[in-house]
C-alpha positions in Angstrom: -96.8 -37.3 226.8 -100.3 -38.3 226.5 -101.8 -38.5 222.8 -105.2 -37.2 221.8 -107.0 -40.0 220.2 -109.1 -37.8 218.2 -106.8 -35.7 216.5 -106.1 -35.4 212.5 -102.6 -36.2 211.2 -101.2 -34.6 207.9 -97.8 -36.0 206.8 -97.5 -36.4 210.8 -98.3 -33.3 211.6 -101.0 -32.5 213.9 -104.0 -30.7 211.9 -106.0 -28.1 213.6 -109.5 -29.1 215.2 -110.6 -25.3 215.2 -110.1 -23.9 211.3 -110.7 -27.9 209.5 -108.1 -28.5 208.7 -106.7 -25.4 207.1 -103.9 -25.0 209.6 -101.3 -27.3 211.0 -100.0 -27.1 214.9 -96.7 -25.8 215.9 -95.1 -25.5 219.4 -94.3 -22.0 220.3 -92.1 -21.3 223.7 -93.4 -17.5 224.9 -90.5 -15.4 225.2 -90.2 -14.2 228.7 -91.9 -16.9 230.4 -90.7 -20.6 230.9 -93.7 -22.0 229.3 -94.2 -24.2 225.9 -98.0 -23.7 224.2 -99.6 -25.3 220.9 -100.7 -23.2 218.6 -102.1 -23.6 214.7 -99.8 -21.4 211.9 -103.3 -20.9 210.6 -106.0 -19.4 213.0 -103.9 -19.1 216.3 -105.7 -21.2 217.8 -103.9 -22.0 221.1 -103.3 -24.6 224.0 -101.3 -25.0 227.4 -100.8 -29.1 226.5 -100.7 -31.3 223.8 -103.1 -33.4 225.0 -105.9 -31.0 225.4 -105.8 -30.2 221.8 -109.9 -30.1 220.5 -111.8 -27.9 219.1 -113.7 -27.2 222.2 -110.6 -26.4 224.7 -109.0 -24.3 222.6 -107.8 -20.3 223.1 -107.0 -17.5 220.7 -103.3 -16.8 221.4 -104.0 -12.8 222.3 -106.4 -14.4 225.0 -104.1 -16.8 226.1 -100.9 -14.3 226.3 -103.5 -12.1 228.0 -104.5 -14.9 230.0 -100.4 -15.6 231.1 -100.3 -11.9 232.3 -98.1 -11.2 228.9 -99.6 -10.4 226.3 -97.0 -8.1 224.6 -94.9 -11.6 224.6 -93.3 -12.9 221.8 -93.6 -16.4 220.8 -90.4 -18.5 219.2 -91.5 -21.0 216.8 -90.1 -24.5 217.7 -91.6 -26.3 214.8 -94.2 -28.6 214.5 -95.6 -31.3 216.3 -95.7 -34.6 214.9 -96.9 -38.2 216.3 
């Protein structure tokens, strides 16, 4: 897994780039699908990678599930990331 060098940690937790800092990131798998995503408990701000997380890359999750071709799609919480 490749790290982002310019994220923000919180008790080794990765903080959000998009809402500063307000939110903290969580991996989500969308039901449905056999894909894992990024997304801040906060803003649901969203990403397909760990490594792209920025504040310019990201995706609002209805755009992303829209985006998958699912976007009636749940999204099981798998807790969050930490470095």
């Amino acid at each position: 897994m490749q790290k982002n060098n310019n994220i923000s940690l919180f008790e080794g937790k990765i903080v959000c780039p998009r809402c500063d800092g307000n939110g903290l990131i969580y991996k989500g798998k969308i039901t449905g699908l056999d894909t894992i995503i990024y997304i801040c408990d906060e803003c649901e701000a969203a990403w397909d990678e760990i490594s792209n997380i920025s504040v310019d890359t990201f995706s609002d999750l209805t755009l992303f599930l829209e985006k998958k071709g699912c976007p009636n799609e749940d999204v099981i919480d798998l807790g969050y990331v930490t470095l």
